[in-house]
C-alpha positions as CSV (number, residue, x, y, z in Angstrom):
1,X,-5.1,21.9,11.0
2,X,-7.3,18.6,10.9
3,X,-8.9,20.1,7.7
4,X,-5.9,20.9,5.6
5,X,-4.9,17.7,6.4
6,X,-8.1,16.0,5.1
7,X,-8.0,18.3,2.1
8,X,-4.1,17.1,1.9
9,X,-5.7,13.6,2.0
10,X,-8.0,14.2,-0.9
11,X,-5.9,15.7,-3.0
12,X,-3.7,13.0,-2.9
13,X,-6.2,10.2,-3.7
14,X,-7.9,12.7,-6.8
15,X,-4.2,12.9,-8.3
16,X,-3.8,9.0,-7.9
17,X,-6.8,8.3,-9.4
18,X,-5.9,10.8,-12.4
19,X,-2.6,9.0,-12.7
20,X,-4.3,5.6,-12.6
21,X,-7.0,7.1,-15.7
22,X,-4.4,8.5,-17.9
23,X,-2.3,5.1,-17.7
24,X,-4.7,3.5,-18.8
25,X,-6.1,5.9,-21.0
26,X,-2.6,6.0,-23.2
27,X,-2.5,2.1,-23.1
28,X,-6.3,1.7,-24.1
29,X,-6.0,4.8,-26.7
30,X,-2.0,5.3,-27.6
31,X,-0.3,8.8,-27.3
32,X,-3.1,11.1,-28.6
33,X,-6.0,9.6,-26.2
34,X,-3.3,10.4,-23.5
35,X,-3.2,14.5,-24.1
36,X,-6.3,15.8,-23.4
37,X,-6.0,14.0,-19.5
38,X,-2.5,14.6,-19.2
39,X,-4.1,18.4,-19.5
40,X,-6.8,18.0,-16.9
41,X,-4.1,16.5,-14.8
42,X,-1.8,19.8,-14.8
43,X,-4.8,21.8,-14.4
44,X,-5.7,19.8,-12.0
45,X,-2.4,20.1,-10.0
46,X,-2.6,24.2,-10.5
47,X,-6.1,24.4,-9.4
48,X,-6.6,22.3,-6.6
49,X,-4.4,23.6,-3.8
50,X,-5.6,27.0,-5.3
51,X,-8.6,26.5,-3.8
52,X,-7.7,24.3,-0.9
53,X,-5.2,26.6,0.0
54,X,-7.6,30.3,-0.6
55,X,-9.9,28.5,2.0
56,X,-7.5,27.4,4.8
57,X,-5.9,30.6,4.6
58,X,-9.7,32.5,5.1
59,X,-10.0,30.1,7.9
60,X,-6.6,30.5,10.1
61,X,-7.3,34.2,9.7
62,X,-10.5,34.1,11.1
């Protein structure tokens, strides 16, 4: 339980950090610098509790 919640944690500060980049990113670089980001973003988003949530679940069965 303590390590989805840490994983929880991180994936919370990665996302905020990713928000933070692509801000700044489409200030710095207008709409087009903004895209490719804005796609690692959503990937990351998909991705992320993917594989967070493939290894908690391995673990609770165990």
């Amino acid at each position: 339980m303590t390590q989805h919640k840490f994983a929880k944690i991180i994936m919370i500060l990665i996302l905020i950090a990713e928000l933070y980049w692509l801000f700044f990113d489409f200030v710095s670089e207008g709409f087009w610098g903004a895209v490719i980001p804005f796609s690692a973003v959503i990937s990351n988003c998909f991705l992320l509790p993917a594989v967070f949530g493939k290894k908690s679940n391995n673990n609770s069965q165990r």
